[in-house]
KETI-450123 format. One record per atom (N, C-alpha, C, O): x, y, z. Coordinates in steps of 0.1 Angstrom, whole numbers, plus 5000, padded with zeros to 4 digits. Example, Ala and Ser with C-alpha at 12.3 -4.5 7.8 and 13.67 -1.06 7.14 Angstrom:
BEGIN
<rec><c1>5132</c1><c2>4943</c2><c3>5078</c3></rec>
<rec><c1>5123</c1><c2>4955</c2><c3>5078</c3></rec>
<rec><c1>5132</c1><c2>4967</c2><c3>5078</c3></rec>
<rec><c1>5142</c1><c2>4967</c2><c3>5085</c3></rec>
<rec><c1>5128</c1><c2>4978</c2><c3>5071</c3></rec>
<rec><c1>5137</c1><c2>4989</c2><c3>5071</c3></rec>
<rec><c1>5129</c1><c2>5000</c2><c3>5079</c3></rec>
<rec><c1>5134</c1><c2>5011</c2><c3>5080</c3></rec>
# end
This chain:
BEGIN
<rec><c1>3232</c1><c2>1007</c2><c3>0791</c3></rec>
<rec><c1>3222</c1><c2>1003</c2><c3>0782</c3></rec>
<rec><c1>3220</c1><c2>1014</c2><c3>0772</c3></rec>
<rec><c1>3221</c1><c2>1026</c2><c3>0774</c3></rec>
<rec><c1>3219</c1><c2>1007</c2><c3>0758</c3></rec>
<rec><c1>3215</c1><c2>1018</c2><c3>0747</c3></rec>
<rec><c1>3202</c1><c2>1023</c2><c3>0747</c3></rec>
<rec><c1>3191</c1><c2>1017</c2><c3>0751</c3></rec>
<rec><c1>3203</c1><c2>1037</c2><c3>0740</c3></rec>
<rec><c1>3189</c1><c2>1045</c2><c3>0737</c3></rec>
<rec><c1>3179</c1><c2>1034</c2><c3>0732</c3></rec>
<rec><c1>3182</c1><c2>1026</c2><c3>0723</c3></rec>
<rec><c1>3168</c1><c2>1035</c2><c3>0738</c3></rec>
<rec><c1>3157</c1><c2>1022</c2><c3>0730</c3></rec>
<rec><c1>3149</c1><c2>1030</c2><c3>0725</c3></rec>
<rec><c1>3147</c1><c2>1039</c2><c3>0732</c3></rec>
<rec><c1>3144</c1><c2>1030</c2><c3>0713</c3></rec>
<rec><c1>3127</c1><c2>1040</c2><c3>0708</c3></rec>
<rec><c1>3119</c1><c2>1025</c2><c3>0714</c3></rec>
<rec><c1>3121</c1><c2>1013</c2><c3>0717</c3></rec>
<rec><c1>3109</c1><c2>1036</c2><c3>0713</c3></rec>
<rec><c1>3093</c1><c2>1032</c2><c3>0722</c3></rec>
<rec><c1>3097</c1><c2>1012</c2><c3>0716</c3></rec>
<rec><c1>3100</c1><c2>1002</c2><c3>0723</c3></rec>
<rec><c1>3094</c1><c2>1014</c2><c3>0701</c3></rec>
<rec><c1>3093</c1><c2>0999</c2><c3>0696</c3></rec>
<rec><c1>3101</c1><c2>0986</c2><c3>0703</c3></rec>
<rec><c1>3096</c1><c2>0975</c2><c3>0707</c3></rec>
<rec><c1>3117</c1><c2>0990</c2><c3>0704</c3></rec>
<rec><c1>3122</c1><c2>0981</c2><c3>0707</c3></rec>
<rec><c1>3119</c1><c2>0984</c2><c3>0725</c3></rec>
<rec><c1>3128</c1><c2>0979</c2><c3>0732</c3></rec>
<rec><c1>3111</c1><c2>0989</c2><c3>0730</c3></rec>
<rec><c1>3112</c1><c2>0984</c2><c3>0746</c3></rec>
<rec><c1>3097</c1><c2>0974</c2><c3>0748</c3></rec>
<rec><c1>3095</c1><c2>0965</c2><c3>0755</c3></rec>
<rec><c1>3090</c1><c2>0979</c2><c3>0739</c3></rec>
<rec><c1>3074</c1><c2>0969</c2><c3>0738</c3></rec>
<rec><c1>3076</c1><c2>0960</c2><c3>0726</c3></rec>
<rec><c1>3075</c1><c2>0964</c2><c3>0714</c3></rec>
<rec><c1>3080</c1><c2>0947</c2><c3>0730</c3></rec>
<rec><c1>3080</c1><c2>0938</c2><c3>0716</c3></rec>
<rec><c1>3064</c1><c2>0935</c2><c3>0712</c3></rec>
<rec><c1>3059</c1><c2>0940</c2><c3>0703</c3></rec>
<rec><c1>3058</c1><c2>0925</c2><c3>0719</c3></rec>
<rec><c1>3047</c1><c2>0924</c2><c3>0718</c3></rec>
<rec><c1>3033</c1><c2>0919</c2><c3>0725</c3></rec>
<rec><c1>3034</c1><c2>0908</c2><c3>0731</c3></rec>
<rec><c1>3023</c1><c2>0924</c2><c3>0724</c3></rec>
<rec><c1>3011</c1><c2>0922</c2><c3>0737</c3></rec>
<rec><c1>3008</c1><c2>0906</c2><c3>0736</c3></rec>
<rec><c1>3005</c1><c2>0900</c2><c3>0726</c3></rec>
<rec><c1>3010</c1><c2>0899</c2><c3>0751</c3></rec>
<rec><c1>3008</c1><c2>0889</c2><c3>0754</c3></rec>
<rec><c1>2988</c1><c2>0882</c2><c3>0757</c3></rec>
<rec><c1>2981</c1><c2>0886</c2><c3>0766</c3></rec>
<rec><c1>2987</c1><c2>0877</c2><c3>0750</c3></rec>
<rec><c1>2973</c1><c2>0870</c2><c3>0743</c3></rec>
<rec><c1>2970</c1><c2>0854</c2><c3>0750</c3></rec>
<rec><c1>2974</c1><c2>0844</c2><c3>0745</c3></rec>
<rec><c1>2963</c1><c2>0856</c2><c3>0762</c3></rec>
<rec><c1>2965</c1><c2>0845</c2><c3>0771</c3></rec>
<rec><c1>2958</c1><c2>0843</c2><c3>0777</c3></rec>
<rec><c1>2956</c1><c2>0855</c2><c3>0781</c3></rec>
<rec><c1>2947</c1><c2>0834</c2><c3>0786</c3></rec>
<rec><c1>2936</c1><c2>0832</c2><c3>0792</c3></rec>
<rec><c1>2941</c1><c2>0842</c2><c3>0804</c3></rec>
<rec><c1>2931</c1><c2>0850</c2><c3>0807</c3></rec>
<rec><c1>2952</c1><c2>0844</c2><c3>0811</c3></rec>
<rec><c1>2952</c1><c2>0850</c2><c3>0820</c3></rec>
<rec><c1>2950</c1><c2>0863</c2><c3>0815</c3></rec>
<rec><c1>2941</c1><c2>0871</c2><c3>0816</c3></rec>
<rec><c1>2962</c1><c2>0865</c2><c3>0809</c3></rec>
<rec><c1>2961</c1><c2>0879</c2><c3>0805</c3></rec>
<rec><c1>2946</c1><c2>0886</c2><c3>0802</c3></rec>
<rec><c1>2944</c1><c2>0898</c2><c3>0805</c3></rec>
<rec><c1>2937</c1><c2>0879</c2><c3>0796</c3></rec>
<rec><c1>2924</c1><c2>0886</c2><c3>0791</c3></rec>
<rec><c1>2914</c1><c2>0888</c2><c3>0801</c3></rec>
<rec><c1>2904</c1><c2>0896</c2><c3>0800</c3></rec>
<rec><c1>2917</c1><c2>0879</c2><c3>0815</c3></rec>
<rec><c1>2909</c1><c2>0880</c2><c3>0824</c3></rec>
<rec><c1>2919</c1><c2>0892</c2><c3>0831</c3></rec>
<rec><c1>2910</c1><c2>0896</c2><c3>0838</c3></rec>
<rec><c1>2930</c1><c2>0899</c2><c3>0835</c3></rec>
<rec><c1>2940</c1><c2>0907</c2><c3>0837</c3></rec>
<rec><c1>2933</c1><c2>0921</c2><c3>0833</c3></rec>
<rec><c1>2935</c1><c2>0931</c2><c3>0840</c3></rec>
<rec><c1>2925</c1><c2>0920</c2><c3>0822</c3></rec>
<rec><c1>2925</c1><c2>0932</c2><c3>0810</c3></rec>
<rec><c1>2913</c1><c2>0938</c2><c3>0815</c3></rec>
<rec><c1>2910</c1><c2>0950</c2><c3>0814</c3></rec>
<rec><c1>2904</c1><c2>0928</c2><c3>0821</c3></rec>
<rec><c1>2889</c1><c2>0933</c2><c3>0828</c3></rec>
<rec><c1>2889</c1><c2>0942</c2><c3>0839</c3></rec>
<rec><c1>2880</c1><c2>0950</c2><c3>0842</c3></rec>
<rec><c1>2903</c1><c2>0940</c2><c3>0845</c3></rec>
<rec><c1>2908</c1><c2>0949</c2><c3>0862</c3></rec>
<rec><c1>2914</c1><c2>0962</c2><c3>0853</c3></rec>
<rec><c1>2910</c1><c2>0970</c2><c3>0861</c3></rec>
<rec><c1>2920</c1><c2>0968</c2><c3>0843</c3></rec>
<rec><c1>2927</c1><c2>0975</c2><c3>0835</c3></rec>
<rec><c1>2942</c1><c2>0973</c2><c3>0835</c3></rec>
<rec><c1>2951</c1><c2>0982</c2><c3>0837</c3></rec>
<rec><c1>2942</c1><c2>0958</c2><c3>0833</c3></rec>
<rec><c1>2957</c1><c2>0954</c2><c3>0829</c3></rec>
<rec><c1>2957</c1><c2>0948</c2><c3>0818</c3></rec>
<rec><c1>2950</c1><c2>0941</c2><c3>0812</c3></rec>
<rec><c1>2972</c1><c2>0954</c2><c3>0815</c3></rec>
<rec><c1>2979</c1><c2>0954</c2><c3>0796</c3></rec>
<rec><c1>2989</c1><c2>0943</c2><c3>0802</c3></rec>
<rec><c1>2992</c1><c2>0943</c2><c3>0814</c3></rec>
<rec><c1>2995</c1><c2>0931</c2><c3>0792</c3></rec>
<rec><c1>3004</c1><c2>0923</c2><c3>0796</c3></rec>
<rec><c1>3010</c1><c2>0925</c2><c3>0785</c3></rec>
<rec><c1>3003</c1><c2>0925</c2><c3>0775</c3></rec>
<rec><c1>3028</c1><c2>0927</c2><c3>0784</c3></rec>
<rec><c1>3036</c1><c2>0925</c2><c3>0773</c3></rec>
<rec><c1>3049</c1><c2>0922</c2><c3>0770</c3></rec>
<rec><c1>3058</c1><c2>0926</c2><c3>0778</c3></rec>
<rec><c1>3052</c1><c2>0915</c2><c3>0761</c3></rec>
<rec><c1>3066</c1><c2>0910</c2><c3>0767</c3></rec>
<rec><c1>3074</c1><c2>0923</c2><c3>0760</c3></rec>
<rec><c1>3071</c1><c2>0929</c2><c3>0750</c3></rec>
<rec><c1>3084</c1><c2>0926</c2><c3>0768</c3></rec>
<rec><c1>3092</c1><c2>0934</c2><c3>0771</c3></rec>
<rec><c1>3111</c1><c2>0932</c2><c3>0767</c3></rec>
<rec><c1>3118</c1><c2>0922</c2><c3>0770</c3></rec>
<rec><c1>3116</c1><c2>0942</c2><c3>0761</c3></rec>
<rec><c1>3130</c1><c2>0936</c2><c3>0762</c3></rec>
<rec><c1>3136</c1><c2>0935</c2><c3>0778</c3></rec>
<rec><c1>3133</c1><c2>0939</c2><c3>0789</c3></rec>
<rec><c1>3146</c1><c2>0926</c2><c3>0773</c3></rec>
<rec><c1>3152</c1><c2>0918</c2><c3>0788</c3></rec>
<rec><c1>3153</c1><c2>0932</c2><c3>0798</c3></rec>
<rec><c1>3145</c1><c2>0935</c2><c3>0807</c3></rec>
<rec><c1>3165</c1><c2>0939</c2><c3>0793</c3></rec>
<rec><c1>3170</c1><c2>0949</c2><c3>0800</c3></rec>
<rec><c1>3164</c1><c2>0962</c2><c3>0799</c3></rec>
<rec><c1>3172</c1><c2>0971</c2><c3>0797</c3></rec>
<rec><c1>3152</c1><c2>0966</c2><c3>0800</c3></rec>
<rec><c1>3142</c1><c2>0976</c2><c3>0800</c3></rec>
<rec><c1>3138</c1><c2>0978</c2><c3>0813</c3></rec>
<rec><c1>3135</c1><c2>0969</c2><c3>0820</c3></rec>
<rec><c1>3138</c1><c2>0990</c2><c3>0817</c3></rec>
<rec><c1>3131</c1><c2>0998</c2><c3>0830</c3></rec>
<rec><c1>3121</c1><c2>0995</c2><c3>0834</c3></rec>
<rec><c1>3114</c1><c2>0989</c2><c3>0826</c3></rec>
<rec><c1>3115</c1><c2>0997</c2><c3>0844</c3></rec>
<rec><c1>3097</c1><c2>1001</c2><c3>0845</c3></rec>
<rec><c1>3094</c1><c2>1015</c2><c3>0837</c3></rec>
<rec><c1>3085</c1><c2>1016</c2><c3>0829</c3></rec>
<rec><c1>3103</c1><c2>1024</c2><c3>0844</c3></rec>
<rec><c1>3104</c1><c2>1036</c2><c3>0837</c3></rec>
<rec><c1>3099</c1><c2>1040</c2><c3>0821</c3></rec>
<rec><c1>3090</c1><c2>1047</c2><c3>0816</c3></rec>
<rec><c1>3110</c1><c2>1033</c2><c3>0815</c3></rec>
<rec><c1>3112</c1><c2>1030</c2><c3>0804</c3></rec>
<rec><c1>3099</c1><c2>1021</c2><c3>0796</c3></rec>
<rec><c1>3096</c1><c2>1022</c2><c3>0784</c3></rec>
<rec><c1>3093</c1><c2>1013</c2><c3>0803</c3></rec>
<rec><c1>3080</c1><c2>1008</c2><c3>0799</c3></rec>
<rec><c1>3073</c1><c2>1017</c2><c3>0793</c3></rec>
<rec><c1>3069</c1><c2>1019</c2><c3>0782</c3></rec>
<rec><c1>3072</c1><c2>1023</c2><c3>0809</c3></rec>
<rec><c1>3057</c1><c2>1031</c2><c3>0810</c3></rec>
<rec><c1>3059</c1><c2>1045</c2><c3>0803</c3></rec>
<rec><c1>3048</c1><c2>1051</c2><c3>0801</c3></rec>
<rec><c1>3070</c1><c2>1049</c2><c3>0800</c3></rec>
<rec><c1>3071</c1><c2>1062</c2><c3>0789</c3></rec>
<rec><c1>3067</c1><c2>1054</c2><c3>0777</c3></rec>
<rec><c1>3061</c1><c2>1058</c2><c3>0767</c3></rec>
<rec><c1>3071</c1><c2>1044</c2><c3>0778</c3></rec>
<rec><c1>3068</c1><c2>1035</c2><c3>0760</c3></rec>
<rec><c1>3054</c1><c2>1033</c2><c3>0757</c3></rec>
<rec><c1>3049</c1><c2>1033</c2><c3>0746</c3></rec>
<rec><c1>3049</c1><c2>1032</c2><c3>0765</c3></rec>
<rec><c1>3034</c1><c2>1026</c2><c3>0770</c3></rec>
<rec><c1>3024</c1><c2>1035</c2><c3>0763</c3></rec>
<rec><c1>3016</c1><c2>1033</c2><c3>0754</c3></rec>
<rec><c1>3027</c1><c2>1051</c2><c3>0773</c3></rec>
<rec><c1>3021</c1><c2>1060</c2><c3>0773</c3></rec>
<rec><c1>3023</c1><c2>1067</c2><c3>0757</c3></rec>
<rec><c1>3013</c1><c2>1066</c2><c3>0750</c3></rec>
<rec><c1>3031</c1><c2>1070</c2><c3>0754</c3></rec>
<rec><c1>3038</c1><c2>1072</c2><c3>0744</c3></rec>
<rec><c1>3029</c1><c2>1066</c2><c3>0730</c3></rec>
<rec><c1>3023</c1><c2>1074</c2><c3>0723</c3></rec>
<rec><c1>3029</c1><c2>1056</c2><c3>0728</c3></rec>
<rec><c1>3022</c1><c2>1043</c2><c3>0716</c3></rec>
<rec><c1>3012</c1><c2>1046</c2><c3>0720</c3></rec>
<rec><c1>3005</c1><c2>1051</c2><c3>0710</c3></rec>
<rec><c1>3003</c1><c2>1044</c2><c3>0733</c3></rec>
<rec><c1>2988</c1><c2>1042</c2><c3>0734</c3></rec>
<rec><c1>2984</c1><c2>1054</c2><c3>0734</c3></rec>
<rec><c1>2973</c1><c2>1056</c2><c3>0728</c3></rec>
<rec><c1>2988</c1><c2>1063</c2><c3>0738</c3></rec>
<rec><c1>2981</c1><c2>1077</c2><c3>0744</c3></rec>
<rec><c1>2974</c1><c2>1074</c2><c3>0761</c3></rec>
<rec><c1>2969</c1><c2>1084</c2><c3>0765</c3></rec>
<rec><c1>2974</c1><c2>1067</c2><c3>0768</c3></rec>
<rec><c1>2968</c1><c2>1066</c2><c3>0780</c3></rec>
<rec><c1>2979</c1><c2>1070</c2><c3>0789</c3></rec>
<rec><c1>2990</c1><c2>1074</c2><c3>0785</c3></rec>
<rec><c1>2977</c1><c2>1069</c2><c3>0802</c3></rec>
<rec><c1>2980</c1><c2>1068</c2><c3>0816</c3></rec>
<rec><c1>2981</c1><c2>1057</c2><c3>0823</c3></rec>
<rec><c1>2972</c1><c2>1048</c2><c3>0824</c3></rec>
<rec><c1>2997</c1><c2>1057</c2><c3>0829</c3></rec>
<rec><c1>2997</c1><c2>1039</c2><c3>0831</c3></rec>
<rec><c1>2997</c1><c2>1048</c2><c3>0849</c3></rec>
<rec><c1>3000</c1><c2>1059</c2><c3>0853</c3></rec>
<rec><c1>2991</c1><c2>1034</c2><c3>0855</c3></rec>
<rec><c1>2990</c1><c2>1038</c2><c3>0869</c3></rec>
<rec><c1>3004</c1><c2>1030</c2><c3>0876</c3></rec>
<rec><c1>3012</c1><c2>1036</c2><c3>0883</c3></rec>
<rec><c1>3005</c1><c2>1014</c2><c3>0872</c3></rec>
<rec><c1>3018</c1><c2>1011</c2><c3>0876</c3></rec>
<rec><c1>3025</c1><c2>1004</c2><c3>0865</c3></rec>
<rec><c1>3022</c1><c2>1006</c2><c3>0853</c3></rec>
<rec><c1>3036</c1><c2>0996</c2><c3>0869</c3></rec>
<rec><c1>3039</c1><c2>0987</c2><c3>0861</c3></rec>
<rec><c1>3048</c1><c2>0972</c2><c3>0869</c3></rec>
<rec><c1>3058</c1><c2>0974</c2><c3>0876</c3></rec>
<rec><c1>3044</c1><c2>0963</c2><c3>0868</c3></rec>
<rec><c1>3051</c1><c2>0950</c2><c3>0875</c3></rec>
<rec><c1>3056</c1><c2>0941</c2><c3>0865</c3></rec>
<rec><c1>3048</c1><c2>0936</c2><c3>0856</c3></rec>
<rec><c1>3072</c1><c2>0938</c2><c3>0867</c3></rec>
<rec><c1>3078</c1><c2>0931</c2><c3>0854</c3></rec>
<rec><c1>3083</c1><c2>0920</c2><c3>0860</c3></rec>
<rec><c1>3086</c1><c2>0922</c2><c3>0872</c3></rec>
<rec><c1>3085</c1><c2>0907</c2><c3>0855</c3></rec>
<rec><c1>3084</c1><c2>0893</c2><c3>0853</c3></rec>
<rec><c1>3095</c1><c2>0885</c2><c3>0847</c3></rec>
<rec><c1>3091</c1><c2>0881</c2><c3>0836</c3></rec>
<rec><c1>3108</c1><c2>0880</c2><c3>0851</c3></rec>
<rec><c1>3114</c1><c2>0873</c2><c3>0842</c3></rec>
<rec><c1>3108</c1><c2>0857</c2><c3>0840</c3></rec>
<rec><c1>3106</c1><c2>0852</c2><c3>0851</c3></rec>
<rec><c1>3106</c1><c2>0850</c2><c3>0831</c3></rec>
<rec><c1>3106</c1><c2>0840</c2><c3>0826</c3></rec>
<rec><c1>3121</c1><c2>0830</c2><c3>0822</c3></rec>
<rec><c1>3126</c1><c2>0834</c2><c3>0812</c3></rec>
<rec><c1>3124</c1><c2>0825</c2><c3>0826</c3></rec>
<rec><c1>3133</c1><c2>0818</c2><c3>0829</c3></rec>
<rec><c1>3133</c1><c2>0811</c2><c3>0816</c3></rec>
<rec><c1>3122</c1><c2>0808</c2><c3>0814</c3></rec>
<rec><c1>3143</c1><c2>0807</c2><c3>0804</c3></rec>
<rec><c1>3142</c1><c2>0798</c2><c3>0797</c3></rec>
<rec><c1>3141</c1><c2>0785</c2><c3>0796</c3></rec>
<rec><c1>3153</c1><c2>0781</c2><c3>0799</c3></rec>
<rec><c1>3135</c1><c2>0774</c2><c3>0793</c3></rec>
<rec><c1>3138</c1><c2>0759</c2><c3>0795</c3></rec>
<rec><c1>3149</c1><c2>0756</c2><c3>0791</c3></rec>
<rec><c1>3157</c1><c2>0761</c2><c3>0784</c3></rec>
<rec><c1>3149</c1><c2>0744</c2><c3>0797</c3></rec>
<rec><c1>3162</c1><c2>0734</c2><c3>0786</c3></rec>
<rec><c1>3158</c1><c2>0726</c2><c3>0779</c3></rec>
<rec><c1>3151</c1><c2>0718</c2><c3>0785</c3></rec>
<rec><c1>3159</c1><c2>0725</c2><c3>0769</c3></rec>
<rec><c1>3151</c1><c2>0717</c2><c3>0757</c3></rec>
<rec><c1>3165</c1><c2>0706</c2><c3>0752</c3></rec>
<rec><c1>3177</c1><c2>0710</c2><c3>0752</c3></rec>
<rec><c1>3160</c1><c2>0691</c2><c3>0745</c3></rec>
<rec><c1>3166</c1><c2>0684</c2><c3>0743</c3></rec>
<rec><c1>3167</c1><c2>0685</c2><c3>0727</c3></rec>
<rec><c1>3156</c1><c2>0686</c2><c3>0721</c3></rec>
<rec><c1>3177</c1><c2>0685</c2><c3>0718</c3></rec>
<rec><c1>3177</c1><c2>0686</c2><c3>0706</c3></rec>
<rec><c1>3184</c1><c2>0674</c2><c3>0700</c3></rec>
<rec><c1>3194</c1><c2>0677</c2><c3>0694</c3></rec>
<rec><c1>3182</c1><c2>0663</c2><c3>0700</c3></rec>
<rec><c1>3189</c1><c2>0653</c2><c3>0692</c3></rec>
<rec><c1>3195</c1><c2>0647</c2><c3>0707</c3></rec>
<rec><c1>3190</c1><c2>0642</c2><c3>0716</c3></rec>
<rec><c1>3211</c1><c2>0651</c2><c3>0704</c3></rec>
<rec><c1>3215</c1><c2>0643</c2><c3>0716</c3></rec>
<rec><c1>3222</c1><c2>0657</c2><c3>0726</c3></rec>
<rec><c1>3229</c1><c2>0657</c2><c3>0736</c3></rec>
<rec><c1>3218</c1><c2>0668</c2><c3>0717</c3></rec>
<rec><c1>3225</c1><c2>0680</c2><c3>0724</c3></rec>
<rec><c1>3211</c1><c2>0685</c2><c3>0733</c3></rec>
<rec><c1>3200</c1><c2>0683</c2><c3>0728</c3></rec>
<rec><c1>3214</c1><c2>0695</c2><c3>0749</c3></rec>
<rec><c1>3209</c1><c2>0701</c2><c3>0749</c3></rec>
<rec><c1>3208</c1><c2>0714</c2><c3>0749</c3></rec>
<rec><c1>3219</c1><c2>0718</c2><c3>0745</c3></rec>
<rec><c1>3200</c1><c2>0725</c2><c3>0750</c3></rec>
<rec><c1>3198</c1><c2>0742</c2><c3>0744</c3></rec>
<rec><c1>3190</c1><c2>0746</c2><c3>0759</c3></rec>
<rec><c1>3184</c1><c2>0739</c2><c3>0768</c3></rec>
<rec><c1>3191</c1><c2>0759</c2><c3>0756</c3></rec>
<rec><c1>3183</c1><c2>0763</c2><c3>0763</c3></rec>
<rec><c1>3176</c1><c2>0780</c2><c3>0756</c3></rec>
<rec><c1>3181</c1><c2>0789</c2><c3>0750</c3></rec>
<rec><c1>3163</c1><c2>0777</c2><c3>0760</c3></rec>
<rec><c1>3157</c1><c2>0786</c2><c3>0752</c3></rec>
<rec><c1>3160</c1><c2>0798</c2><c3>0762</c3></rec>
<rec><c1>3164</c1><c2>0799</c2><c3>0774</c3></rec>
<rec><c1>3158</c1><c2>0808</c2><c3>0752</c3></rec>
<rec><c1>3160</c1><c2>0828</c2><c3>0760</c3></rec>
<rec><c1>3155</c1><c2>0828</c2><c3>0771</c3></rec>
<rec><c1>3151</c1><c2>0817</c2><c3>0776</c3></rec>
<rec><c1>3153</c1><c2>0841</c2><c3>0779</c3></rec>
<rec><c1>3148</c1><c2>0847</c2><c3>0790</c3></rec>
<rec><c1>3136</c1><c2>0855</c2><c3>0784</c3></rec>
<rec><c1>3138</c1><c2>0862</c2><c3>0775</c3></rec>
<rec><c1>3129</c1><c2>0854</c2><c3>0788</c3></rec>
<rec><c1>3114</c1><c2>0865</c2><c3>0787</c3></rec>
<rec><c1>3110</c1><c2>0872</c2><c3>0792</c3></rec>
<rec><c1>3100</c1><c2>0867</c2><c3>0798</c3></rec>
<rec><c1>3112</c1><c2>0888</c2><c3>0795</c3></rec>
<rec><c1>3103</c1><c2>0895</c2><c3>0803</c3></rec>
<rec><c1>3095</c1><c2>0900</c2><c3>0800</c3></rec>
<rec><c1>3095</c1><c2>0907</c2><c3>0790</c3></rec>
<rec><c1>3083</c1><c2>0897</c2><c3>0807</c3></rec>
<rec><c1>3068</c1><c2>0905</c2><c3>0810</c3></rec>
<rec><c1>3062</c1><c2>0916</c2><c3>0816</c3></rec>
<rec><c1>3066</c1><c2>0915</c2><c3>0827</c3></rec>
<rec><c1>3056</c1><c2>0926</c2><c3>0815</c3></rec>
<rec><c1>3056</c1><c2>0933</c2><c3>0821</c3></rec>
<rec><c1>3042</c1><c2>0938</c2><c3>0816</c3></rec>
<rec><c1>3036</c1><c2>0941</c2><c3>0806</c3></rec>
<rec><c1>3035</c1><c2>0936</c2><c3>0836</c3></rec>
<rec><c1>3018</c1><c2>0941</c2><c3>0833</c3></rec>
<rec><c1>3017</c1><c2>0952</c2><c3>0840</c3></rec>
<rec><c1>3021</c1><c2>0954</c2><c3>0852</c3></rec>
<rec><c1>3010</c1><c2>0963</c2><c3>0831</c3></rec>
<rec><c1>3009</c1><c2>0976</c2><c3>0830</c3></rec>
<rec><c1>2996</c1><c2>0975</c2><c3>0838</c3></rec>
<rec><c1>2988</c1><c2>0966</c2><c3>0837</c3></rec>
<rec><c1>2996</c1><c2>0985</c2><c3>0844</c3></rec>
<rec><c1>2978</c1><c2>0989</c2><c3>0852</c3></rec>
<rec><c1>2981</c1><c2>1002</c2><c3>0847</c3></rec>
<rec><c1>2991</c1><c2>1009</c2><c3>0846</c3></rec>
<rec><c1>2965</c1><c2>1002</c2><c3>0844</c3></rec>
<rec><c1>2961</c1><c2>1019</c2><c3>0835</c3></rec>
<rec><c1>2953</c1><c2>1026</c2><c3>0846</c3></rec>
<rec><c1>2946</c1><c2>1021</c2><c3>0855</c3></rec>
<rec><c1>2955</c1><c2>1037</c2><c3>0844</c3></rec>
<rec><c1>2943</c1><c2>1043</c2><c3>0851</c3></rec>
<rec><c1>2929</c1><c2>1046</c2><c3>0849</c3></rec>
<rec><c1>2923</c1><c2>1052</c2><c3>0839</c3></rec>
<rec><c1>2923</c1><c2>1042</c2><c3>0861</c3></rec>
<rec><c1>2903</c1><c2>1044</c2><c3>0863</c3></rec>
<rec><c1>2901</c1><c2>1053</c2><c3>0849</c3></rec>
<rec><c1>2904</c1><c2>1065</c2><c3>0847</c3></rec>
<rec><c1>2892</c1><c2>1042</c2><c3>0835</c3></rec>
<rec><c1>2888</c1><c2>1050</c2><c3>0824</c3></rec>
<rec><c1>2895</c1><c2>1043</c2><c3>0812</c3></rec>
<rec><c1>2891</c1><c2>1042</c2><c3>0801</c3></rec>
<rec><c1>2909</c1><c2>1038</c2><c3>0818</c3></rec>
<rec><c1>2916</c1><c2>1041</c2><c3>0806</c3></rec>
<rec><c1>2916</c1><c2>1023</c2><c3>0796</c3></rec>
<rec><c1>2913</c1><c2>1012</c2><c3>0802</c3></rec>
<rec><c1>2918</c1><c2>1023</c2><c3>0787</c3></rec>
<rec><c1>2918</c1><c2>1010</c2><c3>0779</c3></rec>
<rec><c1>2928</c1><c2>1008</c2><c3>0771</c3></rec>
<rec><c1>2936</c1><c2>1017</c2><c3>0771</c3></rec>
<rec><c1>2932</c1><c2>0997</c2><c3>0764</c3></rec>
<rec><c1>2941</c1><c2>0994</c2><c3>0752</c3></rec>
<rec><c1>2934</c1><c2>0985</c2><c3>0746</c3></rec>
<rec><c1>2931</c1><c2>0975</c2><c3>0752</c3></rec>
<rec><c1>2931</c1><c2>0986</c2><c3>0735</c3></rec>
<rec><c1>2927</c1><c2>0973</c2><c3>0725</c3></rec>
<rec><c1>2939</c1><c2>0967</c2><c3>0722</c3></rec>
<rec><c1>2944</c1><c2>0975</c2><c3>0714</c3></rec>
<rec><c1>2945</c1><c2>0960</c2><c3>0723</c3></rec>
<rec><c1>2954</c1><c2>0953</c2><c3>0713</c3></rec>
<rec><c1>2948</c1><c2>0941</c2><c3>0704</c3></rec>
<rec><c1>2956</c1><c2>0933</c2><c3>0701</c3></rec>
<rec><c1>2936</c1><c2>0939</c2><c3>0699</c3></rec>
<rec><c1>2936</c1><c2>0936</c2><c3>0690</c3></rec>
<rec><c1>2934</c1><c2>0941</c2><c3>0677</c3></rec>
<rec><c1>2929</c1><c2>0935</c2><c3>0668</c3></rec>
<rec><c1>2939</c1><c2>0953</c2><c3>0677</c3></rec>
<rec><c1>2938</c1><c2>0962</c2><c3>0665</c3></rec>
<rec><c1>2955</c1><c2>0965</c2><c3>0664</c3></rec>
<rec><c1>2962</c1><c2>0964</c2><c3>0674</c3></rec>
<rec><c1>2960</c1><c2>0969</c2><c3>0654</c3></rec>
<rec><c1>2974</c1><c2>0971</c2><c3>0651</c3></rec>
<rec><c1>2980</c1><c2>0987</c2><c3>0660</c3></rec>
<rec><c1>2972</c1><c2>0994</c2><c3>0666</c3></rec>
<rec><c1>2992</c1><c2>0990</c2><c3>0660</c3></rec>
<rec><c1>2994</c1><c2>1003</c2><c3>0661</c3></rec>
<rec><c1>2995</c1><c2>1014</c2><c3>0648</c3></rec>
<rec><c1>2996</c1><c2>1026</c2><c3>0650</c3></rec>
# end
C-alpha cells in the first residue's frame, strides 16, 4: 500500500441517526479508504483533530447491485470506521477542518 497523508485515509464524517446517537458515548463515525489500517486511522484521526482516540472498529459495506437499463452494476465497497475518544475528548464535525 502507498504513503496516504492524513486526508486521503479520512474521506468523510458519516452524518446519520445512528451515528449522532454513537457521538453521545464519544464515538466519531467515518468513511474511510478501503485499504487503510486501524493504525493508520487513528494516527489520522489524532493528527486532524488534536484528540486521543481510545479505539478504533472498521466496517466494510458491501456494494449493491443496482439495475441500469437492462445492464446490471454494482456500486463500490465502503469502509467505516468508528473511532472511540477518550473520557473528555470531543470532535465537532459540523464545523470544517
Amino acid at each position: 500500500m502507498s504513503k496516504f497523508t492524513n486526508y486521503d485515509v479520512i474521506r468523510n464524517p458519516v452524518v446519520t441517526e445512528k451515528s449522532t446517537m454513537a457521538s453521545e458515548h464519544g464515538q466519531v463515525v467515518f468513511d474511510v479508504a478501503i485499504d487503510a489500517t486501524k493504525t493508520q486511522i487513528k494516527e489520522a484521526v489524532e493528527a486532524l483533530f488534536s484528540v486521543k482516540v481510545k479505539a478504533v472498529n472498521t466496517l466494510v459495506r458491501k456494494g449493491k447491485v443496482k439495475r441500469f437499463r437492462q445492464e446490471l452494476g454494482t456500486r463500490k465497497d465502503v469502509k467505516k470506521a468508528i473511532v472511540t475518544l477518550v473520557d473528555g475528548q470531543s470532535i465537532d464535525i459540523s464545523t470544517g477542518i
